[in-house]
N, C-alpha and C positions, 0 to 999 in steps of 0.2 A: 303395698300389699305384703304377702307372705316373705319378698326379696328382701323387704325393708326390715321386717321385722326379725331375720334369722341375722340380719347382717352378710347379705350375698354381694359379691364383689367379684363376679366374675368366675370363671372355670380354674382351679386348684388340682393340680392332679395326686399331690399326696392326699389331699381330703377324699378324691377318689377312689385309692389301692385304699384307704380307712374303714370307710361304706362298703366296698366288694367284702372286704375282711368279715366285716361285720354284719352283714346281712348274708353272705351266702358262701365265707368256710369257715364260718364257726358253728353254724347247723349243723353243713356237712361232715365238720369232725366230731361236733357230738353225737351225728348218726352213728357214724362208721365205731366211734367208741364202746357208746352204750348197747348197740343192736348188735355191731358185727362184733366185739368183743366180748363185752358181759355177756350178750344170750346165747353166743353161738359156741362159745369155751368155755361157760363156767354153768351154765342152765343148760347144757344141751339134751340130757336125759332123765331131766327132773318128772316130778311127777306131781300132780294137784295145781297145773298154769305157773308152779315158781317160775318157770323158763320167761313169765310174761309178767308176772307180779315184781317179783326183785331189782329186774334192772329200770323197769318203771319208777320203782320207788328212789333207785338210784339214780336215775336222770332229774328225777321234780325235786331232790333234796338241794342242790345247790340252786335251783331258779325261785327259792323262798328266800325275800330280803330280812325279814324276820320271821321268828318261829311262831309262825297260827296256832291257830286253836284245833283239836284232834275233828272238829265239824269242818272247818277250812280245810282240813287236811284230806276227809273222805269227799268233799263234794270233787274237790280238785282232780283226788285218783279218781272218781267216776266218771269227769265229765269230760276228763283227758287231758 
């Protein structure tokens, strides 16, 4: 099954602290980066949504492996 084919051999605990890493504080530092830093110190009294558009556009810029097209670019900020 899926054991054979990842190559599972049993319980690893550095593969462990790897996965915790990567699935739940690397979110959470990009939360606290982009939300609690960029909107809340550098947007705080904008006006016309920049407070929501900007650091938007600065969190989706490094999760592009390469540079889309301006149509992949808007369905992405619309769809979230």
């Amino acid at each position: 099954g899926w054991a054979v084919l990842i190559g599972y051999s049993g319980t690893n605990f550095a593969e462990l602290g790897i996965y915790i890493t990567l699935f739940f504080l690397t979110p959470l530092m990009e939360e606290l980066i982009y939300r609690g830093l960029l909107q809340h110190a550098f947007f705080k009294h904008s006006r016309f949504g920049l407070d929501l558009l900007l650091p938007s556009i600065l969190f989706a810029l490094p999760h592009f492996s390469s540079l889309p097209s301006l149509l992949d670019i808007f369905i992405f900020a619309t769809v979230g």
